[in-house]
C-alpha positions in Angstrom: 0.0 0.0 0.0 3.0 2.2 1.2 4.5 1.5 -2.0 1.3 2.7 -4.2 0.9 5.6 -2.2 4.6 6.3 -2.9 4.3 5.9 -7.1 1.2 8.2 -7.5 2.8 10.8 -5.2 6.2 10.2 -7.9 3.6 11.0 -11.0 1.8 13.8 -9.5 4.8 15.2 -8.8 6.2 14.2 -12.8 2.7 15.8 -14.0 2.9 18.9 -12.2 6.5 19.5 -12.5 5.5 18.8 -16.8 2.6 21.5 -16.8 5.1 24.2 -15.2 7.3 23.2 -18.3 4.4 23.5 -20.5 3.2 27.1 -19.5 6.6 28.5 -18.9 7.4 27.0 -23.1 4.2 28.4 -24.2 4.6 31.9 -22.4 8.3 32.4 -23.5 7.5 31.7 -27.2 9.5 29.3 -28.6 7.6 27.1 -31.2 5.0 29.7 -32.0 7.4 31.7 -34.4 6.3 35.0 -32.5 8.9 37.1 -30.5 9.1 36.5 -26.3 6.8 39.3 -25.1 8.9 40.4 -22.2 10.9 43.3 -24.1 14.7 43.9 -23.3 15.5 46.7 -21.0 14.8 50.1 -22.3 17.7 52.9 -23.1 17.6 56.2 -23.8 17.7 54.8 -28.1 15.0 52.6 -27.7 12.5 55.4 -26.1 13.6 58.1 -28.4 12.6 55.6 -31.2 9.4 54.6 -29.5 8.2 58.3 -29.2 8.8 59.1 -32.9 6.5 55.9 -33.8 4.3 57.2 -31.8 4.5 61.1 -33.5 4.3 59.3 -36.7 1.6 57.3 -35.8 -0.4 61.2 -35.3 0.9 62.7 -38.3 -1.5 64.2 -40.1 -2.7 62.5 -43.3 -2.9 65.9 -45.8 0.8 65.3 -46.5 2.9 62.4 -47.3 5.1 61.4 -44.2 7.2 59.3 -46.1 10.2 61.5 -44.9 9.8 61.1 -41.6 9.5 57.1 -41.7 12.5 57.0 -43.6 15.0 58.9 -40.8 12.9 56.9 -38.2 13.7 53.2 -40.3 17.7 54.9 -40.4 17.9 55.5 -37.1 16.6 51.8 -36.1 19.2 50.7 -38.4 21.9 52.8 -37.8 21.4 52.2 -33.2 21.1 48.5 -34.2 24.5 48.3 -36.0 26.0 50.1 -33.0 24.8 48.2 -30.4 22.9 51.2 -29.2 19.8 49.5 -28.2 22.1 46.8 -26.0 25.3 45.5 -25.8 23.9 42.1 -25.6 23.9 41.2 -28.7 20.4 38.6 -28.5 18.2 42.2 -26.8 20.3 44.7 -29.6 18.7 42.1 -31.7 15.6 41.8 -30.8 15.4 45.3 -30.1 15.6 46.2 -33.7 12.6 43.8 -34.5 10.3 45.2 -32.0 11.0 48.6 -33.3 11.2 47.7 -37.3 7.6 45.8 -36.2 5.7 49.2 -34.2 7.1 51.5 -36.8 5.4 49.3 -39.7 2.4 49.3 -37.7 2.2 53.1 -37.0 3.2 54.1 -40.3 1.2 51.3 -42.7 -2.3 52.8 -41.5 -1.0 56.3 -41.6 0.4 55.7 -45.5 -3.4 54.2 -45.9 -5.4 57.6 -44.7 -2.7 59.6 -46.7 -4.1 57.7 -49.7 -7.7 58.0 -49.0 -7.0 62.0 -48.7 -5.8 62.2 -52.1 -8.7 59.9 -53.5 -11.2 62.3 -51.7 -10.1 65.2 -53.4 -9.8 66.5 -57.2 -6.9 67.2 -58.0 -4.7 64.2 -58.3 -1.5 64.6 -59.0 0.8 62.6 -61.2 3.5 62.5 -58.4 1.3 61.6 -55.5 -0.1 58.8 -57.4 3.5 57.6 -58.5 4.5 57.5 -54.8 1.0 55.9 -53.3 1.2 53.1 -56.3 5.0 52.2 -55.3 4.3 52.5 -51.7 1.5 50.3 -51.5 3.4 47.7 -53.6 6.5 48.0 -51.4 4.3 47.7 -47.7 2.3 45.0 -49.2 5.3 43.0 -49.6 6.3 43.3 -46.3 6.6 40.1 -43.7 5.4 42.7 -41.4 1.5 42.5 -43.0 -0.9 40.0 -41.5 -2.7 38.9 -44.6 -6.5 39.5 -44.2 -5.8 41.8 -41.7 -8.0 45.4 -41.7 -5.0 47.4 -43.2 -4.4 44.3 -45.3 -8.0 44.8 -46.9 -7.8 49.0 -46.9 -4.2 48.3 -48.7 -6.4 45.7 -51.8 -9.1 48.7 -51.8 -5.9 51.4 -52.9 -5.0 49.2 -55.7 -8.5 48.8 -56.8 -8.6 52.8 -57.2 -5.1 53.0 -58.9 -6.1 50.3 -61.1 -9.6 51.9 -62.3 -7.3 55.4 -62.3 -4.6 53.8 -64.4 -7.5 51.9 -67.2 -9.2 55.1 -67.8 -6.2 57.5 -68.0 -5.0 54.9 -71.0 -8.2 54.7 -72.5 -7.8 59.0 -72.6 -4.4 58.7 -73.9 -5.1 56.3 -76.3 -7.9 58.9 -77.7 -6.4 61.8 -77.5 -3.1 60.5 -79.7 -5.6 58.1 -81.9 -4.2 58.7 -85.3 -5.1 57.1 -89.3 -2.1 57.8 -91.5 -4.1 55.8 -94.5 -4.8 58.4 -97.4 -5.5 56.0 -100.9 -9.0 57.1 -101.5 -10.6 54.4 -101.2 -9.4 54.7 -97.3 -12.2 55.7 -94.5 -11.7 56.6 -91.3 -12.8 54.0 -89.0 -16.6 55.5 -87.4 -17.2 52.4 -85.6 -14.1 52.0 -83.4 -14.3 56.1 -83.3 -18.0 55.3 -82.3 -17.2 52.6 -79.7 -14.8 55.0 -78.1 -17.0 57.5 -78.1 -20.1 55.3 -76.2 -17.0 54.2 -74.0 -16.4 57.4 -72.3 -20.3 58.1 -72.1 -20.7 54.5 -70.1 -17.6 56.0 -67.8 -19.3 59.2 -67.3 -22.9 57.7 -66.6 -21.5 54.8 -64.2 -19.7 57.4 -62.0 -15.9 56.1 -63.4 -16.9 52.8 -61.9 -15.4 53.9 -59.1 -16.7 56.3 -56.3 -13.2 57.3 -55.3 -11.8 57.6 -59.1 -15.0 59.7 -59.6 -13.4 62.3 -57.8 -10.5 63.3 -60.3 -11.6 66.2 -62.3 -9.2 65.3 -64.5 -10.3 62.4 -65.4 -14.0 63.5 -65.8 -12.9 66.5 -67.7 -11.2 64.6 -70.1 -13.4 62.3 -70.5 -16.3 64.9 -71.7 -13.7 66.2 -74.1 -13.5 63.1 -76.0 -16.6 62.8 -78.5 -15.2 66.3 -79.5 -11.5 65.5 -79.6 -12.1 62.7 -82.0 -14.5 64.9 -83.7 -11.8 67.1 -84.8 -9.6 64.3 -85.8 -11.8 63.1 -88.1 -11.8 66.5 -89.6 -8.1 67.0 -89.9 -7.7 63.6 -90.9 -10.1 64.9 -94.0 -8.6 67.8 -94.5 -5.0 66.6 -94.7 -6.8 64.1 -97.4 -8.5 67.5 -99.4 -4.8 68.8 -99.1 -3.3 65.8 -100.7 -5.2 65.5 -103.4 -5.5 68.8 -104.3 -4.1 70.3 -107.7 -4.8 67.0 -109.5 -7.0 67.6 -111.8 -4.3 68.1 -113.8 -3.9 64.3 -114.1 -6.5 63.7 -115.9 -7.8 64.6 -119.5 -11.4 64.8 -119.1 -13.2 66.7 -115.4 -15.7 63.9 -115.4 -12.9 61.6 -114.8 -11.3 63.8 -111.8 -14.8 64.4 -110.4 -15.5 60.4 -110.4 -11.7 59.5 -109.3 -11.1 62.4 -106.7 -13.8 65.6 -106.2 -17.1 62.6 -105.4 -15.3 60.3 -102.9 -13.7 63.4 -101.1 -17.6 65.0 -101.0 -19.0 61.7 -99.8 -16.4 61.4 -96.9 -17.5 65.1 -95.9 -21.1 64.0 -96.0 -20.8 60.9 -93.8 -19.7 63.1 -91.1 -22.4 62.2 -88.6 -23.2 64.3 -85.3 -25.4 61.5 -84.3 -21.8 59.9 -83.1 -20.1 62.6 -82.2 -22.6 64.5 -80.3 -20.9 67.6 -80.1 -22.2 71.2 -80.6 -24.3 71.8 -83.6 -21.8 75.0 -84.4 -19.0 73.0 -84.1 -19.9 70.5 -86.3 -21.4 73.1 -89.1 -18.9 75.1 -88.8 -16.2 72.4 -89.4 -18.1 71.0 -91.9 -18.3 73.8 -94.1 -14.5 74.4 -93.4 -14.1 71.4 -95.4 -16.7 71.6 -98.1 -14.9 75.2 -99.0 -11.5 74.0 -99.4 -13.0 70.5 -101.7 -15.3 73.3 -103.6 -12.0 75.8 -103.8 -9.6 72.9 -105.5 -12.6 71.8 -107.5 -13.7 75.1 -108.7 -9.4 75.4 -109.7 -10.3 72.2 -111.7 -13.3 73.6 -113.4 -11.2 76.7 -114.7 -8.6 74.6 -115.6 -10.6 72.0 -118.3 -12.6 75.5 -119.2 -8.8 76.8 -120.4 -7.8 73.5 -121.8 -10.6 73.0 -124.1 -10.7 76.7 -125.5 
């Protein structure tokens, strides 16, 4: 009996002496990848990094504080490589962790409201934009970001604007340096993509730039509205520069019926397809640039008329 007494009191013992070891494993850390929560001893390094996390972390968001991270992120460095934080070199160590860790986490969310304050206004500037798409590529990447995480999600929500931003600035830049270098007569400029372009920037207009944030940059929205007129006037200028090219000859042929069938009827008939029904544009404009082109076809073919008048006198 002694001796049973005597082996449970022996694995008691073994199982308490086990859940000590268990709780004092769990609470240091080690196989849970996460740093030991019991911070080295402060210096006067580590607290004058700590209260410039914590200034950064109130900067205001109407300016970029990009700056001020930067010296911060230095100074971590710079203390770390000089044994500032500790001369033991495990708590100069971790040290640097702990601080590289807080200052992501002050600064990511601050980078994030910085962001938003651009998107909520309208003027956007090329250079801001630059800077918030690199930046949010660069903290993204970061081992620092808990994936899912609220500043995880706000970080997906800035590329979603910069990516709507980026597809409609193209789209603009794509119209307003649209070009058709083809001049052989039987050559038309294309009205269908022009038209497609055209009900493109309407559907971006009506649907608010898919985008409640993008729908903020006037420039975007300005441009946009400019479009059904700026491909107007290239189709214009692409028929004038075809008038132009094909003026004077008449002197080719022998007979004015044959330069009226060849060169004055297709030129006429391209003016007369103009359609406002596409373009949509002001009805002055479009008269007015219209009849700019019907006087210089009517010009070169009146030339022609005076010129088979004189040759068959």
């Amino acid at each position: 009996m002694k001796t049973t007494m005597r082996v449970i009191k022996i694995v008691v013992a073994i199982g308490f002496i086990a859940l000590i070891g268990f709780f004092v494993w769990k609470w240091s850390g080690y196989g849970t990848g996460k740093i030991n929560k019991i911070r080295p001893p402060t210096n006067q390094f580590t607290e004058r990094i700590e209260r410039e996390i914590d200034s950064l972390r109130k900067a205001p968001t109407n300016v970029f504080c990009k700056q001020f991270y930067d010296g911060i992120q230095y100074r971590i460095t710079d203390y770390h490589g000089q044994k500032f934080f500790s001369k033991n070199e495990n708590d100069n160590n971790q040290w640097k962790e702990i601080l590289l860790k807080n200052l992501y986490s002050a600064y990511a969310p601050t980078f994030a409201e910085e962001a938003f304050y651009v998107f909520k206004g309208s003027a956007w500037e090329i250079a801001d934009l630059k800077f918030i798409s690199d930046e949010v590529s660069r903290l993204q990447s970061s081992a620092y970001l808990e994936r899912g995480s609220n500043i995880d999600n706000r970080f997906g929500e800035i590329v979603k604007v910069l990516s709507k931003y980026y597809e409609i600035a193209g789209f603009l830049s794509a119209c307003q340096s649209f070009s058709f270098p083809h001049f052989s007569m039987s050559d038309l400029f294309p009205v269908n993509e022009i038209s497609n372009k055209i009900q493109r920037s309407r559907a971006y207009l009506r649907n608010g730039l898919d985008n409640s944030y993008v729908n903020n940059c006037a420039r975007l929205k300005s441009g946009l509205g400019e479009i059904p007129k700026i491909l107007f006037i290239k189709h214009v200028n692409y028929l004038h520069s075809k008038i132009q090219k094909n003026s004077g000859r008449y002197v080719e042929y022998k007979y004015q019926s044959d330069y009226s069938r060849v060169v004055y009827a297709p030129l006429k008939g391209q003016i007369d397809s103009l359609d406002n029904d596409i373009y949509g544009i002001s009805n002055d404009t479009f008269d007015n640039n219209s009849s700019s082109l019907e006087k210089l076809l009517n010009d070169d073919n009146n030339n022609a008329m005076e010129y088979f008048r004189k040759r068959n006198n």
